[in-house]
N, C-alpha and C positions, 0 to 999 in steps of 0.2 A: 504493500500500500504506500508504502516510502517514497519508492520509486516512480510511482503516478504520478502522485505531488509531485515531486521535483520536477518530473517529465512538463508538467502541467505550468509549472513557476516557470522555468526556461523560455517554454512558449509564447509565456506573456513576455517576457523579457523582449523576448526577440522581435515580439511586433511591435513593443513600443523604441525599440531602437531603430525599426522602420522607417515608424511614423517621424521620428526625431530626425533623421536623414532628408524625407522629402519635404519637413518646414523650415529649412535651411534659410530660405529667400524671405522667412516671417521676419518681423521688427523684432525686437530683443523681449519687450514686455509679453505679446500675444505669445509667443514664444515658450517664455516663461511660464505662464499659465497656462497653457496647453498641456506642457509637460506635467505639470502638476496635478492636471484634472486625468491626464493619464495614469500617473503613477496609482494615483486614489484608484480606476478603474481596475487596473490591474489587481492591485491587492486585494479587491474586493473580489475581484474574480477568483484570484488562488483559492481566499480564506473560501468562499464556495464552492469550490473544488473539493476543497479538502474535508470542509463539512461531509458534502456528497458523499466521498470517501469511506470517510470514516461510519456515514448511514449504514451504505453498504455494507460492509466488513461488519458493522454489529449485527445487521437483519440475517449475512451467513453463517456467523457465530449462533445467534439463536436457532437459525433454520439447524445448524448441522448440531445441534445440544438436545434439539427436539427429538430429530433421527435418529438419536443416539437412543433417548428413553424409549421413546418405541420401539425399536429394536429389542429393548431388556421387556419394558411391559406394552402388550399389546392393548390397545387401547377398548373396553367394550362400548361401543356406540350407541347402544342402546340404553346403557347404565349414566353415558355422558350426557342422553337427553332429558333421564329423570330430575325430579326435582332436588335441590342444593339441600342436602343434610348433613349438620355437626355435630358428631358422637365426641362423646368424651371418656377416656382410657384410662383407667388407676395404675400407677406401680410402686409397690411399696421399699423400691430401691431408685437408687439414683438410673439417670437414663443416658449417661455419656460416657461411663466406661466399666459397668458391666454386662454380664451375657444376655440378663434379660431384657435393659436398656438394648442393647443392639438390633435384639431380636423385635424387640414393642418397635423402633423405627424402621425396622426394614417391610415389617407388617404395614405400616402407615404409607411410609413412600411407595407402594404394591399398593395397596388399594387407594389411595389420590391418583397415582398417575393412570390406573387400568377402567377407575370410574370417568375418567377425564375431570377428574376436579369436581363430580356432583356429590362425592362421601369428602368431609375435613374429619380427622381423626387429631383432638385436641389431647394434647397426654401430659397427665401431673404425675410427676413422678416425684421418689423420695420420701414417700407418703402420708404426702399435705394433704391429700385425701382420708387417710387413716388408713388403718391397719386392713390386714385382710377380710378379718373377718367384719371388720366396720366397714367396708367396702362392700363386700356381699350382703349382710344385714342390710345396707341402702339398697344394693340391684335388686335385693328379692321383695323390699317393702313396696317398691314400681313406683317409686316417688321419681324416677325418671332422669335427676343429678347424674347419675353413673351408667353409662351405660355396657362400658364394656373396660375387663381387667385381666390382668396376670396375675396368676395365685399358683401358691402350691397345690398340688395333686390333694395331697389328703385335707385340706381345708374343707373339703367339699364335706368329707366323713361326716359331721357330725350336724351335718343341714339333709342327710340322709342318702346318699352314696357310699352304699354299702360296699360296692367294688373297690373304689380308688384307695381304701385304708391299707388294702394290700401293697400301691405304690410305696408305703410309707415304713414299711414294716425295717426292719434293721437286716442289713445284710441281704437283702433279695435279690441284688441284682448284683454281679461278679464283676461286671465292668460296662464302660458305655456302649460296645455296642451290643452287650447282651440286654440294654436298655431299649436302643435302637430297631433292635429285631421286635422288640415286644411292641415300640410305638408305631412301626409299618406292618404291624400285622392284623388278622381278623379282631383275635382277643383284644389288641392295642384300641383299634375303634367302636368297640362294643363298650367298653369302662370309658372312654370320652364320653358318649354319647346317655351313658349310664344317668345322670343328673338330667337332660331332658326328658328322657322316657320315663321316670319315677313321676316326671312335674315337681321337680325342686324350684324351677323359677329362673334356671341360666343353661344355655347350651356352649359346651363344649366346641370350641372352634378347632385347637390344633395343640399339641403337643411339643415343647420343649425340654429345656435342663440348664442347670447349673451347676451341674458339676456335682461331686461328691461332698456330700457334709461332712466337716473335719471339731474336732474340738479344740478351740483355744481356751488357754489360761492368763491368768495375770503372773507378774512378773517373776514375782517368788512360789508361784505354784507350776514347775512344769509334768505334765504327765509324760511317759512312757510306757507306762503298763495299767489294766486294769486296775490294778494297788490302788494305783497313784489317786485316782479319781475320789476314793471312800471317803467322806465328810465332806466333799468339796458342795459349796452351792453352783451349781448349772442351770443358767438360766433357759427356761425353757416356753412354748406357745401355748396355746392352751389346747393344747392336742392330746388326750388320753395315749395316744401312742407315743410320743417322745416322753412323758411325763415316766410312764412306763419304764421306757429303755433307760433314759436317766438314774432312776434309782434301782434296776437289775442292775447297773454300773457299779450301784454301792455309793453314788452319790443323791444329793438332794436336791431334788426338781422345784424351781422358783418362776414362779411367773414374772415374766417383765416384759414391755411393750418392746418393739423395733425400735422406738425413739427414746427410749428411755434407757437402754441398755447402754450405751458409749457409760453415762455419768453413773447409772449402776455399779459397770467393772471398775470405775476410776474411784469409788468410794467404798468399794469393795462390798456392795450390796449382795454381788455373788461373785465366784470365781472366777465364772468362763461360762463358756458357751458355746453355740453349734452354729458353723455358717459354713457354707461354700466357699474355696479360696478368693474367687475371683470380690465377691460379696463382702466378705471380711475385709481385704484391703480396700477397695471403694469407700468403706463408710470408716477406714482406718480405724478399726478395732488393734490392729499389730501397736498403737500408741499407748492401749491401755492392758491391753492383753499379747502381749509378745512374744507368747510361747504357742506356737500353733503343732499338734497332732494329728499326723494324718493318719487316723484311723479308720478312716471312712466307710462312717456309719450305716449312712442312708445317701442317696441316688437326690439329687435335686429335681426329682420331678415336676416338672412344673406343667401347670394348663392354660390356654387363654380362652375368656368364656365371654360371652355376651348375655344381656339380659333380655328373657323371651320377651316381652315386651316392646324390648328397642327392633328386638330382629322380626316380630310380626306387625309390628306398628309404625317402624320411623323407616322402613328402608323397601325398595320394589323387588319384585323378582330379580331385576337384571342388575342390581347394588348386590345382593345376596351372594348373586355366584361371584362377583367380583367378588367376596368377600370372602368365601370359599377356595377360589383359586389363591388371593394373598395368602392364606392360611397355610397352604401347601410350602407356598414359596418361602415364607417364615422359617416354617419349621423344618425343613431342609438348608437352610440358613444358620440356625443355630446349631446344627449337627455341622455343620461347616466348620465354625468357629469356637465353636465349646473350648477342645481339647488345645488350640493354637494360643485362644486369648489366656485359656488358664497357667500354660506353660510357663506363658511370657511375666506373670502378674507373682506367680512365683519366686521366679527370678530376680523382680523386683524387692520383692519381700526380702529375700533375703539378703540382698543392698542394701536394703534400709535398714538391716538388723533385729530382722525377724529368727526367733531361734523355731526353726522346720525340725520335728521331728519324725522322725519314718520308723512304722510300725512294720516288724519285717514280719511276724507271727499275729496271723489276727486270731488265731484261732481260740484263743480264753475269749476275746472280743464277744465273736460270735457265740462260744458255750453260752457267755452270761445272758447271751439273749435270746435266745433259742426258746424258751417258753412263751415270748411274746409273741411269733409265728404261732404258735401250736393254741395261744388262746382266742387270736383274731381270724385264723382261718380255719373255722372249723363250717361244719355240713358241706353245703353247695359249693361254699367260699374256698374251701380246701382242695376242688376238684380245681378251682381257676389258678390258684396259687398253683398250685404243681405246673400247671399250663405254664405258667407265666416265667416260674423255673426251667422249665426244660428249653426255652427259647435260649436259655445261656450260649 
């Protein structure tokens, strides 16, 4: 574009040193002012030019930034001519650098750009909305604030999905992609779907992770072994299942909120607690608790659900499937990125002088919790569990 302009200034130049040649025989003054009403001409010309220019080269910049997203999402036409609706998204973590933050925006930019802009997906993340379960308590009351969120699998548990407790059990799943096998499979989308077919009040959209729950301690308490854990306060959700596991640990299960936990560990309200690595550093728990355990408990299963109401009431058939395909694209997204971002956030951790400790033997681990499996899946439940085992 450089090279236009100049091409273009040249040009001008050249005719006004022309014209300057054939008013040779002018008076001195006409002269004078001729030149000048030139030069003015000229330069207005260039700067016109090069505005032009410069139009150009932005309308091909957007044209070729357009063709790019279309390329990635294809547009539904049909979804692009429905009416303009703005759903609003909870996350009870921050949304700019971890897993589930990545995955809640890569869901959003997939459904704005494939609705053509008729779905805005507004997302509070960090959870200035509140907790999970005051999250779902609003989706399910249809007060209509909330419409669509990311929660853990077993949240659901105790609003009446009796399938997903088995997500949560300790030790189920041997590794991510014996997690992965389970979430691309028949059994995988039968427990998604589990919460709308009971009529809980939100449907299952798509499946994610966070990675493996690890325990961290405060300074002068670091674990290594089972032992380690007896008298400890561990703070915990208010989930019958971790409440459970916590004290087969030998330790003492404490309730305390997401947002209250940083100033709990720093005054030593309890010792430690359970977080996914990538989640732990984001909300800089290694500050108050700097002794992390990878024991890894439980599988960060995570779900993203909407509420029946927004999906039967605020959104058309052709939004829907947009929002169904995002879905897909997501959670293929976050299997992308799980195991890369948690690598790297590690690494970090321990530049920052995080003391990582690695459990080479889980096996006491597991002994001590081995009755929690055997008291949560029993009849029907038991036959799903073994299913969902053998996907290992």
């Amino acid at each position: 574009m450089k090279k236009r302009i100049l091409s273009s200034v040249l040009a001008a130049t050249m005719v006004a040193t022309s014209l300057a040649a054939c008013g040779g025989s002018q008076k001195p003054a006409e002269t004078a002012a001729e030149t000048k009403a030139e030069a003015k001409a000229e330069t207005k010309a260039a700067e016109e030019t090069k505005a032009a220019e410069e139009t150009k080269a932005a309308e091909e910049t957007k044209a070729e930034t357009e063709a790019a997203k279309d390329g990635e999402y294809k547009v539904n036409e049909a979804a692009a001519a429905d009416p303009a609706v703005v759903l609003t998204m909870a996350e009870v973590n921050p949304v700019d650098d971890t897993i589930c933050g990545k995955m809640d925006k890569k869901f959003i930019e997939a459904v704005e750009a494939m609705s053509g802009g008729s779905i805005t997906i507004d997302l509070q993340g960090s959870g200035v909305l509140g907790s999970e379960s005051d999250v779902l308590d609003s989706m399910l009351g249809g007060g209509g604030d909330i419409d669509i969120s990311r929660i853990s699998a077993f949240a659901l548990t105790s609003y009446g999905a009796k399938k997903s407790v088995l997500l949560s059990l300790p030790y189920t799943f041997e590794s991510r992609d014996h997690y992965w096998n389970f979430v691309n499979s028949d059994l995988g989308k039968e427990i998604l779907d589990e919460s709308e077919k009971e009529g809980i009040g939100v449907k299952g959209l798509f499946y994610g992770e966070e990675g493996f729950r690890h325990f961290f301690t405060v300074k002068d308490k670091p674990v290594s072994s089972v032992e380690d854990l007896k008298g400890m306060k561990i703070r915990v959700s208010n989930d019958p299942i971790m409440v459970k596991m916590v004290e087969s640990l030998g330790a003492t299960a404490t309730s305390v909120s997401m947002t209250e936990l940083y100033s709990a560990l720093q005054t030593n309200t309890v010792d430690g607690a359970g977080q996914p690595i990538v989640n732990y550093a984001s909300n800089r728990f290694d500050e108050v608790g700097p002794n992390l355990t990878l024991d890894s408990h439980t599988l960060g299963a995570i779900e993203v659900v909407i509420a029946e109401d927004s999906w039967n009431n605020k959104l058309t058939d052709n939004q829907r499937a947009v929002i169904e395909e995002a879905s897909k694209i997501a959670s293929d997204y976050c299997h992308t990125i799980a195991v890369e971002t948690e690598a790297k956030v590690l690494e970090e951790l321990k530049a920052r002088g995080c003391n990582v400790i690695e459990i080479t033997d889980m096996g006491p681990w597991e002994e001590a919790c081995k009755a929690i499996a055997e008291e949560n899946a029993q009849g029907d439940l038991a036959d799903v569990y073994a299913k969902i085992k053998a996907l290992a």
